[in-house]
N, C-alpha and C positions, 0 to 999 in steps of 0.2 A: 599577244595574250593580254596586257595590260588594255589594252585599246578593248579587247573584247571586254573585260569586266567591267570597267567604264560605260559603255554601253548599257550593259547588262542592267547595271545599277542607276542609269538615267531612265530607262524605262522601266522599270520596276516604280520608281518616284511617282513617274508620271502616271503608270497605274494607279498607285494608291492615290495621286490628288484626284483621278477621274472617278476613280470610286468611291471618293467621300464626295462626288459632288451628286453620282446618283444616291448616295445612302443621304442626303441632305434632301433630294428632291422625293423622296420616299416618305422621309421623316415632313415636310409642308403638306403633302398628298395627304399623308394620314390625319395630320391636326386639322385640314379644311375639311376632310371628311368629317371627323368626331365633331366639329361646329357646328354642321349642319346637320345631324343626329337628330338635337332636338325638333326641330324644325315637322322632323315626318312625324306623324301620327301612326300609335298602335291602337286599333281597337281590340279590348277581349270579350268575350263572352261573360266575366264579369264585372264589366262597366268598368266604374272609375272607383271600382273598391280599394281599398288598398289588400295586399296579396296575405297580410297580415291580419284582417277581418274576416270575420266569421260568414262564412257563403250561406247561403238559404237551404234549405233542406228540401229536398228533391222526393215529391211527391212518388208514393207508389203506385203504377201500372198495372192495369190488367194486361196479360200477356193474350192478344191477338192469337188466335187458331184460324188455321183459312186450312179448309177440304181442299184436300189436293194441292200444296202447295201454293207459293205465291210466282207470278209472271219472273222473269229476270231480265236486268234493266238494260244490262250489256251482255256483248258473247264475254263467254268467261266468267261472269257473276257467281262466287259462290251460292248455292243454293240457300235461301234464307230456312230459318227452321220457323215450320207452321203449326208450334207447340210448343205448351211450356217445359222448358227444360232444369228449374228451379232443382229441381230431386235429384236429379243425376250428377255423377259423380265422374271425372275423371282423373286418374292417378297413375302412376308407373304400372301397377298392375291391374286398374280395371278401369275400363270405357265404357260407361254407361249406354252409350248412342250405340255400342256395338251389339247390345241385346236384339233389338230390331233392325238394326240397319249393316251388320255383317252377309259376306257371302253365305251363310249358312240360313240365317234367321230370317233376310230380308222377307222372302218370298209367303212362308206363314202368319210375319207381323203385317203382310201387305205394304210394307214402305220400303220408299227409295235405297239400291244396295250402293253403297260406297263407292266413288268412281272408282274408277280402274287406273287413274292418274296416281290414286293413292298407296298403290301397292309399287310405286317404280322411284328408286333413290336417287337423288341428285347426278349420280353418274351414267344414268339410264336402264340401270339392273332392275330387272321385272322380279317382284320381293311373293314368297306366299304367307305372310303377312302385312298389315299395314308399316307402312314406313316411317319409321319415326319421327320424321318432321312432318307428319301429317295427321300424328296420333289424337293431339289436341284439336277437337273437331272447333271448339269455341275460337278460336285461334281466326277465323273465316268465318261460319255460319253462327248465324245472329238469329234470338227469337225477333218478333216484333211487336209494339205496344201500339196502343193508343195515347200517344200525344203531341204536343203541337211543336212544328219542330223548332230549335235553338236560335238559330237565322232562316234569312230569304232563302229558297229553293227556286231555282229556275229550273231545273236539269229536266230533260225530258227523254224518257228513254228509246231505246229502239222499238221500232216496228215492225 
């Protein structure tokens, strides 16, 4: 029994020296990373302002209309919106977008009726309402403007 706690108690030691020799090689890891921090460069989109300086004032847009919608760039693309949507309202109890583009309305405003992804809840229940984390139409679909964009664009969509 003595001989057991002996034991016990010599490798428990030697534990903790092993573990203070990884919390050691954790703690040089970190300070060589934090050294070399400076080193990488961030670029922002506002230059080398300080975050503290007053940003330039962001001109206003004409909001782009395209008949018939615009192409989508990938599968899956939310639908962009091909109208200005400034007027419209959405709140807990009314959805603007839902005047013309509910299952009732679509068909006499002529515009696109709300997918049918929108009516199914996270857990896969088919809803006869819209689903609440898809109420917020702004949330996804985006008007579009006219202007130049913020960086380089390569991306090239599907075909």
């Amino acid at each position: 029994m003595l001989n057991t706690k002996k034991t016990m108690i010599s490798n428990l030691k030697s534990s903790k020296s092993s573990g203070r020799k990884v919390m050691t090689l954790m703690l040089l890891a970190l300070v060589a990373m934090m050294l070399s921090l400076p080193a990488m460069s961030v670029e922002s989109l506002r230059g080398d302002k300080a975050l503290d300086a007053k940003s330039v004032k962001v001109g206003k847009y004409k909001v782009k209309s395209e008949e018939g919608g615009y192409e989508r760039s990938f599968e899956k693309q939310p639908p962009l919106i091909p109208h200005k949507i400034d007027k419209y309202r959405i709140t807990l109890k009314n959805n603007g977008c839902l005047k013309c583009h509910s299952e009732k309305a679509y068909k006499k405003e002529d515009a696109p009726k709300v997918g049918d992804s929108h009516y199914i809840t996270r857990d896969g229940k088919t809803l006869k309402h819209i689903s609440k984390r898809r109420y917020f139409c702004n949330q996804c679909h985006v008007p579009q403007v006219n202007s130049d964009p913020l960086v380089e664009n390569t991306y090239e969509g599907v075909e």
